[in-house]
C-alpha positions as CSV (number, residue, x, y, z in Angstrom):
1,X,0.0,0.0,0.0
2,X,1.0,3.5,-1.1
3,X,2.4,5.8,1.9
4,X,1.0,8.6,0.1
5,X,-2.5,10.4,1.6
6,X,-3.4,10.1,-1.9
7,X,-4.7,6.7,-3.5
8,X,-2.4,5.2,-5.5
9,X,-4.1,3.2,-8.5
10,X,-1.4,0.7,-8.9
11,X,-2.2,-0.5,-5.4
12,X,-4.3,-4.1,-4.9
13,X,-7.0,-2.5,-3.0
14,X,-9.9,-0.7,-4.4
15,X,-10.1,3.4,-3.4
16,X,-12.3,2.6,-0.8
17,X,-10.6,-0.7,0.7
18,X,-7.2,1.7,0.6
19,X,-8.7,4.9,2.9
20,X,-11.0,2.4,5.2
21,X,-7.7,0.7,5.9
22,X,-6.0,4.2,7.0
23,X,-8.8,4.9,9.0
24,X,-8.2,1.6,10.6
25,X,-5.1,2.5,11.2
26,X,-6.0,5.6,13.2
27,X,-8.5,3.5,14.8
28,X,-5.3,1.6,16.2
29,X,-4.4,5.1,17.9
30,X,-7.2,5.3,20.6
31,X,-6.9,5.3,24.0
32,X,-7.8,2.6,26.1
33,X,-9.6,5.4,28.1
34,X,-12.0,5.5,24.8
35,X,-14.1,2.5,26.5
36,X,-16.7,1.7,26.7
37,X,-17.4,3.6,23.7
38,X,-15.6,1.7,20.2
39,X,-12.3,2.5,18.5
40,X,-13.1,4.1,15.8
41,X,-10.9,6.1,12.8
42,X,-12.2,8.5,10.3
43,X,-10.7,9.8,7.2
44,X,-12.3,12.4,5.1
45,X,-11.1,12.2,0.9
46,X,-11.6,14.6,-1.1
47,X,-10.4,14.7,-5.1
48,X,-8.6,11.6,-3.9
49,X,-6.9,13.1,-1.1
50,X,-7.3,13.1,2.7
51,X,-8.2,16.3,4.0
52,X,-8.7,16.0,7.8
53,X,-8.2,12.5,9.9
54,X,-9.3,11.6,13.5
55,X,-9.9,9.0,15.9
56,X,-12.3,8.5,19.4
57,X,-10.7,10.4,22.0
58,X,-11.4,9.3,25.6
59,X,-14.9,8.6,26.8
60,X,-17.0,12.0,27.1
61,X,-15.1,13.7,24.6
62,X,-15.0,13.9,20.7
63,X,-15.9,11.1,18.4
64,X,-13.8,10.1,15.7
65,X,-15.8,12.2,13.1
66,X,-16.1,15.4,14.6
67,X,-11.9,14.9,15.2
68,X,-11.5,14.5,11.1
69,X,-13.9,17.4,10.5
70,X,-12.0,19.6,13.2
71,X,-9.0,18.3,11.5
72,X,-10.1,19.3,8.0
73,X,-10.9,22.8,9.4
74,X,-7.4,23.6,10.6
75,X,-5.9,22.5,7.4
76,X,-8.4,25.3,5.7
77,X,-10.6,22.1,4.1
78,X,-13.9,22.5,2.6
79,X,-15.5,19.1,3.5
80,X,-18.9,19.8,1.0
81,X,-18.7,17.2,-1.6
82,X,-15.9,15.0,0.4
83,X,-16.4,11.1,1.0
84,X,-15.7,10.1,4.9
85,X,-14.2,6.9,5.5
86,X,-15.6,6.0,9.1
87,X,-14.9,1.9,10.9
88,X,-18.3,2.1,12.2
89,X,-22.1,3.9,11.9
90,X,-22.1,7.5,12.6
91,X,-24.1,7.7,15.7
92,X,-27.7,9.3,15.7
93,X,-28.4,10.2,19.3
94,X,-27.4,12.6,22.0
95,X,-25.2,10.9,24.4
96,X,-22.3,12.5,26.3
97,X,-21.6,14.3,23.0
98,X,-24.2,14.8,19.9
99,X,-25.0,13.2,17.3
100,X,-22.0,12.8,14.6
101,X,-24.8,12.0,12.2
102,X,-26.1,15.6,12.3
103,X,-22.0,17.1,12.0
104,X,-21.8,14.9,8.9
105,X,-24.9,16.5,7.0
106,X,-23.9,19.9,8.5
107,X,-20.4,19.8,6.4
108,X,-22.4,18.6,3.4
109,X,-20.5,15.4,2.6
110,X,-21.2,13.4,-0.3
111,X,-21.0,10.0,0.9
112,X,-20.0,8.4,3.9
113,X,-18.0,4.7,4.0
114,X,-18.5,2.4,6.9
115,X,-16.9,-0.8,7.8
116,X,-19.9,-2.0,9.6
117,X,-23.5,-0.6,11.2
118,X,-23.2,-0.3,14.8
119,X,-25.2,-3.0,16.9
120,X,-26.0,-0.7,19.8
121,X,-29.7,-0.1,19.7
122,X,-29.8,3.6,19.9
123,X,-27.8,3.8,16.5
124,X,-28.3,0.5,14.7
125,X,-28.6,2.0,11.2
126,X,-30.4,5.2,12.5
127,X,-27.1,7.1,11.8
128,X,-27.1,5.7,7.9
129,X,-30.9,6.7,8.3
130,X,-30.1,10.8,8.9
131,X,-27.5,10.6,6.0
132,X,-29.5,9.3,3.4
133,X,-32.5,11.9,4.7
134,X,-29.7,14.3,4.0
135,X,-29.1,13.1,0.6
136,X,-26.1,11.7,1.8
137,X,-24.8,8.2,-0.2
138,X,-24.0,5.4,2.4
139,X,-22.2,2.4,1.6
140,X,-21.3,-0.1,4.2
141,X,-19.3,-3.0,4.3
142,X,-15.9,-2.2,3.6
143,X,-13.6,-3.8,5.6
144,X,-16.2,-5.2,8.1
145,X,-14.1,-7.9,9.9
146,X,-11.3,-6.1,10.2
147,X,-13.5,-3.2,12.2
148,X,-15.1,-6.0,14.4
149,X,-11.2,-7.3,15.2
150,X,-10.6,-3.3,16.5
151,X,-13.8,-3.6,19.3
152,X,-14.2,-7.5,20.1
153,X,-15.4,-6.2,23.9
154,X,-17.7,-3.7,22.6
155,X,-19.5,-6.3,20.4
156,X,-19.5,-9.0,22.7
157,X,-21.2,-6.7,25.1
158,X,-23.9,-5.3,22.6
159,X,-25.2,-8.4,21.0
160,X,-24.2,-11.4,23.3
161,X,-25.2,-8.7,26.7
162,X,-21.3,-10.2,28.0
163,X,-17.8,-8.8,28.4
164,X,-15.0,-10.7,25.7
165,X,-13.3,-12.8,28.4
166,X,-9.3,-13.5,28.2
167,X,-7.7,-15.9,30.2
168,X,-3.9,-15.5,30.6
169,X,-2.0,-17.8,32.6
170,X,1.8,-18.4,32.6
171,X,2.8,-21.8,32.2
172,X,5.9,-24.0,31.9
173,X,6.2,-26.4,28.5
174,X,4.3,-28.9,30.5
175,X,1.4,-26.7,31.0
176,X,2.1,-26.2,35.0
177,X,1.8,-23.3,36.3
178,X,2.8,-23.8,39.1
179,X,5.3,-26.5,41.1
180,X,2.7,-28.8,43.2
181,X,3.4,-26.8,46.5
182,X,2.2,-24.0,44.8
183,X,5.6,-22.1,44.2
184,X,5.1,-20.1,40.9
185,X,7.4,-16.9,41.0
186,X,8.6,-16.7,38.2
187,X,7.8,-19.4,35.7
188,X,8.2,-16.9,32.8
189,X,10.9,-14.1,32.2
190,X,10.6,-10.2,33.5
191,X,9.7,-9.2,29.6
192,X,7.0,-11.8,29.5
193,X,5.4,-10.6,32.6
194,X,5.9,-7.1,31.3
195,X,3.8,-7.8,28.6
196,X,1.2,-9.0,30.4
197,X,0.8,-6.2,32.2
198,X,0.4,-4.1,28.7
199,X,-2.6,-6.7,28.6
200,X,-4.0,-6.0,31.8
201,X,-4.1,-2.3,31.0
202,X,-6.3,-2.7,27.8
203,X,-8.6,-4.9,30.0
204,X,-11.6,-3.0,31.3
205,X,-11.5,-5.3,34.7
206,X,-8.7,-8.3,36.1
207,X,-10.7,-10.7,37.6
208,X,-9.6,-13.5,40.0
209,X,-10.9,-16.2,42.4
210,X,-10.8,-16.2,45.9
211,X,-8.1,-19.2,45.9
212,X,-5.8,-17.0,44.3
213,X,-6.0,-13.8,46.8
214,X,-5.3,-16.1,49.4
215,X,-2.5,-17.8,47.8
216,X,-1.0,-15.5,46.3
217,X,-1.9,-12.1,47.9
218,X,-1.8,-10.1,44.3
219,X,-2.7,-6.5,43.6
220,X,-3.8,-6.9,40.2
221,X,-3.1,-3.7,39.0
222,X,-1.0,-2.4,36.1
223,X,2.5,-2.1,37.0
224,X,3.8,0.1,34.2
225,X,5.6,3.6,34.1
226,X,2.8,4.6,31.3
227,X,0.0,3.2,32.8
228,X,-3.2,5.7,31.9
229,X,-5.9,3.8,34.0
230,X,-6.0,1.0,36.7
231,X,-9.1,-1.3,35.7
232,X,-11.8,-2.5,38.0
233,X,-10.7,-5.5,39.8
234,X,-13.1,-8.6,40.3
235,X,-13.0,-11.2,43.1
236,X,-15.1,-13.9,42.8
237,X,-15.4,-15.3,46.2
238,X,-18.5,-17.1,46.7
239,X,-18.5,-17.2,50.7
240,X,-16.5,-13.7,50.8
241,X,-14.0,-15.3,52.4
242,X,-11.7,-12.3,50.7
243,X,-9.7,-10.7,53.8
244,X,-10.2,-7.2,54.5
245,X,-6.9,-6.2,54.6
246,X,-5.8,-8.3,50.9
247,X,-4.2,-6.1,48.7
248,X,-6.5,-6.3,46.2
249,X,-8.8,-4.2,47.8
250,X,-5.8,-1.3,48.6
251,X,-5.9,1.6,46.2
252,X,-8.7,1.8,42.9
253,X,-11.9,-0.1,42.5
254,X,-12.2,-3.7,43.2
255,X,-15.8,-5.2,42.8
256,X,-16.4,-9.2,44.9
257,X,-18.7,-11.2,43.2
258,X,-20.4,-13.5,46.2
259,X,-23.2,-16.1,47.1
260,X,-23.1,-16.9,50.5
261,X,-21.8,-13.8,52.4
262,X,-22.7,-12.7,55.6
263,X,-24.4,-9.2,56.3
264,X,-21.6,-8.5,58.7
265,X,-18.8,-8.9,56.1
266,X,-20.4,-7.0,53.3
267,X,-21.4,-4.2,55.8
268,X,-17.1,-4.4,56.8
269,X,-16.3,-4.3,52.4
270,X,-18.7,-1.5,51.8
271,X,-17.0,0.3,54.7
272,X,-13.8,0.0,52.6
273,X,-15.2,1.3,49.6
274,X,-15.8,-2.4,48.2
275,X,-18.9,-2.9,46.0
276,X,-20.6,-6.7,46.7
277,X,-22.6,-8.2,44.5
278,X,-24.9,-10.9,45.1
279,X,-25.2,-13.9,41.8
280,X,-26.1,-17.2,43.6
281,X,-27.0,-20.3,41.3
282,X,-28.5,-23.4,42.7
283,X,-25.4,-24.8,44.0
284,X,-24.7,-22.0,46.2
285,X,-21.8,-20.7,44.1
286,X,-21.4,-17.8,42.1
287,X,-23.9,-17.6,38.9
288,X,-21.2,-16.8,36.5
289,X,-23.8,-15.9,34.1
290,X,-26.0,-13.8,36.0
291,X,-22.2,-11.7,36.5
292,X,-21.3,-11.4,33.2
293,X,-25.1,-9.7,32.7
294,X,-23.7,-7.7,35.5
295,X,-20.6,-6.6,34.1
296,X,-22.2,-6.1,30.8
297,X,-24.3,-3.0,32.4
298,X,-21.4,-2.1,33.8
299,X,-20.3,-0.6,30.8
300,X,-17.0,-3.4,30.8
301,X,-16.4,-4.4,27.6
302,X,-13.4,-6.6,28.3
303,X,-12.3,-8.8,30.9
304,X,-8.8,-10.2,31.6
305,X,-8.5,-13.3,34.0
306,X,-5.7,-14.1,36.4
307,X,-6.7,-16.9,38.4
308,X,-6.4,-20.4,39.0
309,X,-7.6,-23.7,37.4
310,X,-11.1,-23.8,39.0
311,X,-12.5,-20.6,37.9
312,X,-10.9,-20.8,35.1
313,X,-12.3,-24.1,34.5
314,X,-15.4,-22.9,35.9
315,X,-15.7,-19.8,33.2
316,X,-14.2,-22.2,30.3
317,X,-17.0,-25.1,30.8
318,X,-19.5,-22.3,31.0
319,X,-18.5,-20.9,27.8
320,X,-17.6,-17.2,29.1
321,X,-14.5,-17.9,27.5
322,X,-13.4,-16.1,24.0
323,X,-9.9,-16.4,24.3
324,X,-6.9,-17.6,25.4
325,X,-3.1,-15.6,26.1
326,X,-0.9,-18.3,27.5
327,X,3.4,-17.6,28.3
328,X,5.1,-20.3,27.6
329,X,8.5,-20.9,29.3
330,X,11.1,-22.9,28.3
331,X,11.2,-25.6,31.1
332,X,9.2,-28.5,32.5
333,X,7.8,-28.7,36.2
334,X,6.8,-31.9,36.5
335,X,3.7,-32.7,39.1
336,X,2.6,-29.0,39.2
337,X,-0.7,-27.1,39.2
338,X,-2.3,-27.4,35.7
339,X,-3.9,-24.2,33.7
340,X,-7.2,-25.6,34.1
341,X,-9.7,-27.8,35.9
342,X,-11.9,-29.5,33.5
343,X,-14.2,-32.4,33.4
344,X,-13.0,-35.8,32.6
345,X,-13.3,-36.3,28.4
346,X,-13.6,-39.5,27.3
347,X,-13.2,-38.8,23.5
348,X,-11.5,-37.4,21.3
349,X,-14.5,-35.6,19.7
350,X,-15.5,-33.9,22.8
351,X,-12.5,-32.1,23.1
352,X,-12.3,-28.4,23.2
353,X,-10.8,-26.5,20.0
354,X,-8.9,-23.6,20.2
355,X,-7.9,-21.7,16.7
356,X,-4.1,-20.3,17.0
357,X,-4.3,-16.5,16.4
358,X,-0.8,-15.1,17.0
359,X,2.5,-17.3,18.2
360,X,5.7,-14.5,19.4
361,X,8.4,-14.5,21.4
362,X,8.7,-12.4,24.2
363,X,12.0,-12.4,25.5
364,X,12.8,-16.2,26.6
365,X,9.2,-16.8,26.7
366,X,6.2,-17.6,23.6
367,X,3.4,-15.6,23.5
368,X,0.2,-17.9,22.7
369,X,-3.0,-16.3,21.8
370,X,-5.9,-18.8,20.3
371,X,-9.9,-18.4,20.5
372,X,-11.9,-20.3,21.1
373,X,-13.7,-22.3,18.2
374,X,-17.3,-21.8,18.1
């Protein structure tokens, strides 16, 4: 593809393929304070060149299209008669900003480009509705996949009413994480663990179990010099057993997810600034579904686990889980603690299919990210 702004003809992708994957690009920019609104890029073409650009800027501010038409207004740019390039719908409503719909007809654009129509309810083709009112050509389409890749948690919570889940564990060639008296510091190297702290930060929430706060004592925040935000952190603790001087619950937001808790200890968490919820199924544990419906009106589009083999067992054999990010060091453990707790499988057939989407390095260490098949 051309480095130029302007659309090189000699390129494989059509015009429109060529600026929807620039405004991809842009998309690629956002924060990860944007959520839970989308990532989004816009690019706005006109006599085949671009002539203002923008993506979402943090929740509460500007949308990716009023950013390209601000941008087209410094550079002196008449946007009447341009074609905008956006990854997804324009929205119609008023929400913390207005409607970027309305901007579009305002600026008298010819036609606008989208990678897909956004699934929220409020817009869901009412955006495409106000531009074609307008006189305004829509096309959508281009590029669709690609612009669902850039917002897996924002879809997953719109039309399936869950967060995307990610398990990440650290494991040794053997799949242990962990030696069998539990030791587990450090499995994997200082860049690998790095990196999956650059994970955590894109996560809306960490979650864990309430095995692994008693273990292991963690924090689950982001331990980075650029961190921007610390997400929420989730305990699921079905008796709230979670002690009320853990470090999870120092510093930031951490949410318990219970089932059996006593009045006196959720009185004591609330004291601390905790939030308790209450999802009890009929075995007295946490209804993992009723917490993901939960989450999902929580605005969290994206969950990252750290925990052990039960709940993550738990959330696999429930099917809350999208996808896997495994470390893989270079050594064997032996008799250790294994990834995940799973229900004896008899055959073959019934086993449980992942589809290998990325395989790096990371210093010593592979990065393994696969989803789960559907």
């Amino acid at each position: 593809m051309s480095e130029s702004n302007t659309f090189d003809s000699r390129s494989s992708l059509t015009g429109h393929e060529f600026f929807m994957r620039h405004a991809l690009d842009l998309a690629k920019n956002c924060s990860v304070l944007t959520s839970p609104n989308p990532k989004v890029g816009c690019v706005i073409v006109k006599d085949g060149q671009i002539i203002g650009e923008g993506f979402t800027q943090p929740a509460g501010q500007n949308h990716a299209e009023i950013q390209a038409l601000a941008d087209a207004a410094r550079r002196g740019a008449d946007c009447e008669g341009a074609t905008v390039y956006v990854t997804l719908e324009p929205c119609a409503h008023y929400g913390k900003t207005p409607p970027c719909a309305d901007a579009l007809v305002r600026a008298k654009v010819s036609c606008v480009v989208a990678a897909m129509e956004d699934p929220n309810r409020l817009v869901a083709g009412k955006g495409f509705g106000k531009l074609e009112a307008a006189g305004i050509r829509v096309i959508c389409g281009v590029l669709a996949r690609e612009a669902r890749e850039m917002n897996p948690g924002f879809f997953s919570r719109i039309e399936r009413g869950r967060p995307w889940v990610r398990i990440k564990v650290a494991a040794s060639l053997d799949g242990k994480t962990a030696l069998s008296n539990g030791e587990s510091q450090w499995i994997t190297s200082e860049k690998a663990r790095e990196d999956g702290h650059r994970w955590r930060m894109r996560a809306d929430a960490v979650m864990t179990g309430i095995g692994t706060v008693i273990r292991d004592n963690p924090t689950l925040n982001v331990r980075l010099p650029d961190v921007v935000r610390q997400p929420v952190r989730i305990v699921v603790d079905s008796q709230l057993k979670t002690p009320l001087d853990a470090r999870v619950l120092e510093k930031g937001m951490t949410w318990i997810f219970s089932a059996n808790a006593s009045p006196y200890k959720i009185s004591a968490m609330q004291e601390k600034g905790i939030q308790v919820f209450s999802a009890i199924n009929n075995t007295g544990r946490v209804d993992l579904a009723d917490m993901m419906r939960v989450l999902a009106e929580k605005e969290i589009n994206e969950v990252h686990v750290e925990a052990g083999a039960t709940l993550n067992g738990a959330l696999l054999q429930a099917g809350f889980v999208d996808e896997m990010l495994i470390y893989l060091a270079p050594c064997f453990l032996g008799s250790g603690k294994n990834m995940l707790s799973l229900n004896h499988i008899d055959r073959l057939a019934d086993k449980i299919s992942l589809d290998f989407r990325e395989i790096v390095p990371v210093g010593n260490d592979l990065r393994i990210l696969a989803r789960l098949t559907q």
